[in-house]
TORBA-297373 format. One record per residue (C-alpha): residue in one letter; chain; x, y, z. Coordinates in Angstrom, 3 decimals. Each point is the difference from the previous one (the first is absolute). Example, Ala and Ser with C-alpha at 12.3 -4.5 7.8 and 13.67 -1.06 7.14 Angstrom:
<sites>
("A" "A" (12.300 -4.500 7.800));
("S" "A" (1.370 3.440 -0.660));
</sites>
This chain:
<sites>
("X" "A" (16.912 -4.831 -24.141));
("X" "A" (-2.876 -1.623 -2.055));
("X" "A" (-3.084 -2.225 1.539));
("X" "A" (-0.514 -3.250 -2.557));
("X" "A" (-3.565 -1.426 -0.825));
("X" "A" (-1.607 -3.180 -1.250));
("X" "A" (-3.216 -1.538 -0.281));
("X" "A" (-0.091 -3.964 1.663));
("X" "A" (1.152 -2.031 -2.780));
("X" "A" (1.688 2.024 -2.200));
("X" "A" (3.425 0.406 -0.815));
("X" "A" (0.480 3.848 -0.922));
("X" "A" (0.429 2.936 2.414));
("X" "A" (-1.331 3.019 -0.084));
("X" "A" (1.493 3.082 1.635));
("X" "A" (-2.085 1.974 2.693));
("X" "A" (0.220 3.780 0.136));
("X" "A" (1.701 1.426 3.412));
("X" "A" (-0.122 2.764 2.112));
("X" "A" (1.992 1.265 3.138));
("X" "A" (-2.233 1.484 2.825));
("X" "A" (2.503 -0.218 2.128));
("X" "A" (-0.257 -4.254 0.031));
("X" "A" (-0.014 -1.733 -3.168));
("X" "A" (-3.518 -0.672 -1.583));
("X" "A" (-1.568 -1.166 -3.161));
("X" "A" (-3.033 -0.903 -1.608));
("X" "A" (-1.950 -2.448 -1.841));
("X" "A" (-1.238 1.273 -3.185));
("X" "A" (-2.372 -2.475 -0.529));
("X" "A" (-3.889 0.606 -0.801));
("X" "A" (-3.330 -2.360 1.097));
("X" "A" (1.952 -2.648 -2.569));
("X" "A" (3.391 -0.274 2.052));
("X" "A" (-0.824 -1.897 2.878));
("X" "A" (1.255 -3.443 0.920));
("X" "A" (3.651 -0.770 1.766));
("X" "A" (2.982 2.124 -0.786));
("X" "A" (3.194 -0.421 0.407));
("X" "A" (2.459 2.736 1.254));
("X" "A" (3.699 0.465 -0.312));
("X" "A" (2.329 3.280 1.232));
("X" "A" (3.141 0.812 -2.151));
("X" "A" (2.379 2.098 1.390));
("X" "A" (2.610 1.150 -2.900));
("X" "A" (3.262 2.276 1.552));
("X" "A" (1.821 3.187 -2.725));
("X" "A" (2.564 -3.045 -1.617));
("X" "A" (-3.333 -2.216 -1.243));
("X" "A" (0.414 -2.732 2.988));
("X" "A" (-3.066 -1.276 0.906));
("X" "A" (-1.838 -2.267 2.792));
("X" "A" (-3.477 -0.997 0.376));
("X" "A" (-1.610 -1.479 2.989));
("X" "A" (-2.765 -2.939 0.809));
("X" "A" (-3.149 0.054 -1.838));
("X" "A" (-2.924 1.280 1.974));
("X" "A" (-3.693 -1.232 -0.891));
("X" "A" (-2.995 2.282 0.406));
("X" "A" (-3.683 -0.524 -1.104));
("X" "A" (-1.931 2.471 -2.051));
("X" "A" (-4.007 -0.208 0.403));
("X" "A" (-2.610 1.784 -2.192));
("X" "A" (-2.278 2.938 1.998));
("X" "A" (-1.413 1.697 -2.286));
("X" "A" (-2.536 2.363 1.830));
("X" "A" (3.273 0.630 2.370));
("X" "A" (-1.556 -0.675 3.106));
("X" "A" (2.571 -2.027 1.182));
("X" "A" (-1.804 -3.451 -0.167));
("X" "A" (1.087 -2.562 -2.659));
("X" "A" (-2.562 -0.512 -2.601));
("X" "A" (-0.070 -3.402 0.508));
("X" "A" (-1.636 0.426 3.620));
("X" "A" (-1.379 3.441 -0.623));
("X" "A" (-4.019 0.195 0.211));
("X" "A" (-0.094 2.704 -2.268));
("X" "A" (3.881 -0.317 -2.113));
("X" "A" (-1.235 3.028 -2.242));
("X" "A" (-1.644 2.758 2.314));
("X" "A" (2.065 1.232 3.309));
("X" "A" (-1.351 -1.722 2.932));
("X" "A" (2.663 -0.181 2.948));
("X" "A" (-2.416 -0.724 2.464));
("X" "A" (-1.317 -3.412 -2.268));
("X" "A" (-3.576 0.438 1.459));
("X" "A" (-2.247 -2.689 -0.992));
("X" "A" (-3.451 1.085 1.715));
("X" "A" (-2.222 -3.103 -1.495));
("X" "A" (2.990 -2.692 0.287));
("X" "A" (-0.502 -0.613 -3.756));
("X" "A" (3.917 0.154 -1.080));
("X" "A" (-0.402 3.504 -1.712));
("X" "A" (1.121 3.089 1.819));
("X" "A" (-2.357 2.613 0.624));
("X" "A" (0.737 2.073 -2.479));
("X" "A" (-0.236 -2.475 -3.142));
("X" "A" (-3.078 -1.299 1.263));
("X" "A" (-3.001 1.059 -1.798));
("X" "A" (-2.117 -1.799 3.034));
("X" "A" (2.695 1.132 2.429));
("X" "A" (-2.468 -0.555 3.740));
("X" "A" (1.555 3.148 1.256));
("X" "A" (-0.975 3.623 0.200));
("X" "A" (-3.773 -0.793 0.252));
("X" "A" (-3.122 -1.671 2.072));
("X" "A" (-1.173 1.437 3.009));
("X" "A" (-3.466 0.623 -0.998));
("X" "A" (-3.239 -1.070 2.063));
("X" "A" (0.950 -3.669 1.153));
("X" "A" (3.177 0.014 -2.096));
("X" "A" (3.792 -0.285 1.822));
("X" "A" (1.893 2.783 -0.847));
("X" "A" (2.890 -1.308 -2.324));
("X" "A" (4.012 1.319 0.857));
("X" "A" (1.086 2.404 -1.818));
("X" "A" (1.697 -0.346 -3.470));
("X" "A" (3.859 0.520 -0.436));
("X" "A" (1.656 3.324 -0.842));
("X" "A" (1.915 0.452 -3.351));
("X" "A" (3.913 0.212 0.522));
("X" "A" (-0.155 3.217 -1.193));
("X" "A" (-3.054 1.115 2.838));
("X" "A" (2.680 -1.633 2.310));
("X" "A" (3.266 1.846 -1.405));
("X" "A" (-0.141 2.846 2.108));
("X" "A" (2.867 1.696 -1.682));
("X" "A" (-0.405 -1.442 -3.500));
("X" "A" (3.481 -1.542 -0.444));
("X" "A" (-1.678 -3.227 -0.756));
("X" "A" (0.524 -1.569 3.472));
("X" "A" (-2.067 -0.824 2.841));
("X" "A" (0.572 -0.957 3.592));
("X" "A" (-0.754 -3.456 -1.356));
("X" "A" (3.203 0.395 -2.486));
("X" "A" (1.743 0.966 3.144));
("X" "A" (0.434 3.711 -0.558));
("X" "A" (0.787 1.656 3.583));
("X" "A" (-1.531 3.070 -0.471));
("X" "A" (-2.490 0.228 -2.796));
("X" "A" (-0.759 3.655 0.576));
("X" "A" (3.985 0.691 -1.588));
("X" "A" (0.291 -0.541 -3.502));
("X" "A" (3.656 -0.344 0.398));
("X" "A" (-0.583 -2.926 2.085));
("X" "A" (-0.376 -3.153 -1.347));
("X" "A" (1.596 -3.575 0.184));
("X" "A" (3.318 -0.384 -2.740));
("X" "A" (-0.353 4.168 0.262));
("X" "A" (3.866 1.765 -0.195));
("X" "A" (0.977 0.672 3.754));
("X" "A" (0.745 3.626 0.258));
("X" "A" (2.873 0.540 2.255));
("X" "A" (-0.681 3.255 1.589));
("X" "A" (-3.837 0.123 0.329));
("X" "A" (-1.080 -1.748 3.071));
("X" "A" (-2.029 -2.516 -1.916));
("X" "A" (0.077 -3.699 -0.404));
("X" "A" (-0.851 0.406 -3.448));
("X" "A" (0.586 -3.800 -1.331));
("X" "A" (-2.174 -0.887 3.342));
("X" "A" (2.880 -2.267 1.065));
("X" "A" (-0.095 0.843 3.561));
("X" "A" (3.109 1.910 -0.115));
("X" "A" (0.297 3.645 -0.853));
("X" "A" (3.032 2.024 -1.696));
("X" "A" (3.269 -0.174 0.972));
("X" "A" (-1.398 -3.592 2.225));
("X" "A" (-0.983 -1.058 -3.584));
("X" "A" (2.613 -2.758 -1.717));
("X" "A" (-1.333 2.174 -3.430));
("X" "A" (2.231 3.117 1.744));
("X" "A" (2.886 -1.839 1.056));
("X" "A" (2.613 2.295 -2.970));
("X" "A" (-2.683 2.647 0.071));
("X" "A" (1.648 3.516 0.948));
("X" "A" (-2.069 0.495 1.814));
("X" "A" (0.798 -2.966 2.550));
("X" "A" (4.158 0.437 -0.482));
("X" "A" (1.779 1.889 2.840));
("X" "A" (3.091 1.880 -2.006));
("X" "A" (1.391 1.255 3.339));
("X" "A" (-1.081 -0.261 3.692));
("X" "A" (-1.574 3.161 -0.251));
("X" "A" (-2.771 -1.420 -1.679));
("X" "A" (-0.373 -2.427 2.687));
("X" "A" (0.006 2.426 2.679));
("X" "A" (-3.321 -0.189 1.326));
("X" "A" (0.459 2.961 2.269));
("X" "A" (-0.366 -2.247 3.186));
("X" "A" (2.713 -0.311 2.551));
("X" "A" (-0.992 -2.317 2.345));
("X" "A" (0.115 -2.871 -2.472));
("X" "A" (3.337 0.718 -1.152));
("X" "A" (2.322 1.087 -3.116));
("X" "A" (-1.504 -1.279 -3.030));
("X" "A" (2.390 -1.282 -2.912));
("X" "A" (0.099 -0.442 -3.766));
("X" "A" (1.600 -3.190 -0.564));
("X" "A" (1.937 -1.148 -2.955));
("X" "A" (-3.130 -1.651 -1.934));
("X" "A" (-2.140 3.333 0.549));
("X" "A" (-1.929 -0.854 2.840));
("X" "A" (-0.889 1.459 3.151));
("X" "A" (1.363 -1.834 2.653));
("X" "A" (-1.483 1.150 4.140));
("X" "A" (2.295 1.565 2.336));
("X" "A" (0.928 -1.151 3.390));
("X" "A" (-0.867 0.954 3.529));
("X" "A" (1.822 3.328 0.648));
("X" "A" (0.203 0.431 3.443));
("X" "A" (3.025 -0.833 2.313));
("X" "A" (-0.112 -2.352 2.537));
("X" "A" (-2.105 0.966 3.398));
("X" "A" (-2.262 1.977 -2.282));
("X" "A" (-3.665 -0.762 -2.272));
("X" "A" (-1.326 1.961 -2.920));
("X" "A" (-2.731 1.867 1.652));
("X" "A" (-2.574 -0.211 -3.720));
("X" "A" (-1.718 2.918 1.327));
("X" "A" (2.562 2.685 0.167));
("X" "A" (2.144 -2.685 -2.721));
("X" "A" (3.205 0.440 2.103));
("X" "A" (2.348 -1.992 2.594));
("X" "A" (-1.432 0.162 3.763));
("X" "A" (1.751 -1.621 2.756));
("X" "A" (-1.226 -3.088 0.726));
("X" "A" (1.618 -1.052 3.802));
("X" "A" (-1.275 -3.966 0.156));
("X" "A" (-0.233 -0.357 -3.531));
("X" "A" (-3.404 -1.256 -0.253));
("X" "A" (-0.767 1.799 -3.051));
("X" "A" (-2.362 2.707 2.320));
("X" "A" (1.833 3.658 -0.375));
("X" "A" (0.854 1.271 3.867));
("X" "A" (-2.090 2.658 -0.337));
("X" "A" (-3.431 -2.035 -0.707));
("X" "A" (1.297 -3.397 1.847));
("X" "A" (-2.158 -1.211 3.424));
("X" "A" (3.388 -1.541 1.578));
("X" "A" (3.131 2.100 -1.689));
("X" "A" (2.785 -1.918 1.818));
("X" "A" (-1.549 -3.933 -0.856));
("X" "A" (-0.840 -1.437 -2.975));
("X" "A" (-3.818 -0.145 -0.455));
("X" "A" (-1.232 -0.031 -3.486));
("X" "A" (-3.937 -1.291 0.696));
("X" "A" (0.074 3.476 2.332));
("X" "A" (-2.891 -2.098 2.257));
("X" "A" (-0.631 2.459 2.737));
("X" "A" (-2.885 -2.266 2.366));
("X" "A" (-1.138 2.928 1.923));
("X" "A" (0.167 2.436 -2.362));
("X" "A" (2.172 2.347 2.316));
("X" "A" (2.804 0.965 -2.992));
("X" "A" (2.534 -2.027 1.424));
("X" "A" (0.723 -3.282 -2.168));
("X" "A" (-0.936 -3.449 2.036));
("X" "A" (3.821 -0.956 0.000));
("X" "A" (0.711 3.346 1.876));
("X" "A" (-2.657 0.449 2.034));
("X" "A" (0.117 -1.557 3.505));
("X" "A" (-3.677 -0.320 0.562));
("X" "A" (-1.097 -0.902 -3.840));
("X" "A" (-3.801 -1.098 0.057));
("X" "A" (1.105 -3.124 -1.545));
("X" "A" (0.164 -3.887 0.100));
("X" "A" (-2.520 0.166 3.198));
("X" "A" (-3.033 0.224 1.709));
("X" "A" (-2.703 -2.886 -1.276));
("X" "A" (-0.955 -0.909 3.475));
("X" "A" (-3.224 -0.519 1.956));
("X" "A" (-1.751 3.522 -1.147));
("X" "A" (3.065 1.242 -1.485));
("X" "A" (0.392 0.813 -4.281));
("X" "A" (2.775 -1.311 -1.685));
("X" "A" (2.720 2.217 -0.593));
("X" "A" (1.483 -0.488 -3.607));
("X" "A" (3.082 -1.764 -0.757));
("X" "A" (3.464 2.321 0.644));
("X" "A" (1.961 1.115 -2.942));
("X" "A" (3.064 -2.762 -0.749));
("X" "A" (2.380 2.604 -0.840));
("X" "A" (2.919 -0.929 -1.575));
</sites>
């Protein structure tokens, strides 16, 4: 497979070098110069030289130069880092390219205490990979952690701070890792939720409910209990066995479900002088 290139208004395309992480990606090798609208094409090419292509895709390149993820065209200081764009005197110029900046200062005898300055990026980079919360990193005390990072597979991380972590990660989808080769490796050791399986495309697919008829998966002891009214209540922990309760309301708090119990504590009282007795369980 290549990834095709060119510049608005120009006729020649330029290849783009690719990697596999898993998904296809490429990259823009293009410096403070390259920027503008580009056009995109994918070429997919099979072993006997046939070819396809598909639609062209636009993107648009913008120049950051201090890579603090502003555009230099709105950026109040394009050539230091400022994320936070703190202005403190209004004037236009970001804190830190202002040699009259309004910040960090004042306070003395009848004077208002001016805010503070902003930080550096690099004061704010608690892990020195070059990002900051501003850029989006989710955990800037991990250098490992960044936005566009590699996902690890195996590591517990949400290294490319995608909200999705390995094997949940699209980037792990034919990672090793994330491929079930036989239902052993699906087997999560559990048997109330069922028989795991490896399906034909490597991929863990959930078991089913393994108890017969008449009976629940008790999580607790994770085996088959009876289960007489089949309320989803084990007979052994259930208020009212032989009817189908699953709220388990007991009104008077005797042990015996409301839907058993002749004399429940329920649905009454709320007369002259008399408390309200709560509502009695619906059963099934």
């Amino acid at each position: 497979m290549s990834v095709l290139y060119r510049g608005a208004g120009t006729s020649t395309w330029s290849p783009l070098t690719v990697e596999q992480w898993g998904e296809w990606s490429w990259f823009i090798p293009l410096d403070t110069t390259g920027v503008g609208d580009f056009e995109f094409q994918i070429v997919l090419v099979d072993g006997a030289g046939n070819s396809a292509q598909s639609a062209s895709y636009w993107i648009q390149v913008l120049v950051d130069q201090d890579g603090d993820g502003i555009d230099d065209a709105t950026d109040n200081c394009p050539a230091t880092c400022n994320v936070q764009q703190r202005d403190a005197d209004g004037d236009g110029i970001g804190d830190l390219c202002d040699s009259d900046d309004g910040c960090g200062g004042g306070g003395g005898w009848g004077q208002p205490q001016e805010p503070d300055c902003e930080s550096a990026c690099s004061a704010l980079d608690g892990d020195g990979d070059n990002y900051t919360v501003y850029h989006g990193d989710c955990n800037d005390a991990d250098s490992a952690i960044f936005p566009g990072a590699r996902e690890v597979c195996s590591d517990l991380k949400d290294n490319d701070c995608d909200n999705a972590s390995d094997c949940d990660d699209a980037d792990c989808s034919a990672d090793d890792a994330c491929i079930c080769h036989n239902s052993a490796d699906c087997d999560d050791g559990v048997f109330c939720n069922g028989a795991e399986i490896c399906d034909g495309q490597g991929v863990c697919q959930p078991g089913s409910d393994p108890c017969a008829a008449g009976t629940v998966c008790d999580e607790s002891a994770d085996t088959c209990q009876a289960d007489a009214d089949g309320d989803g209540v084990i007979n052994s922990e259930d208020n009212c066995p032989s009817v189908c309760n699953p709220e388990q309301l007991d009104g008077d708090n005797d042990g015996i479900g409301d839907v058993c119990d002749s004399s429940p504590g329920c649905g009454g009282g709320g007369g002259w002088g008399q408390p309200q007795e709560p509502d009695c369980d619906p059963g099934c």
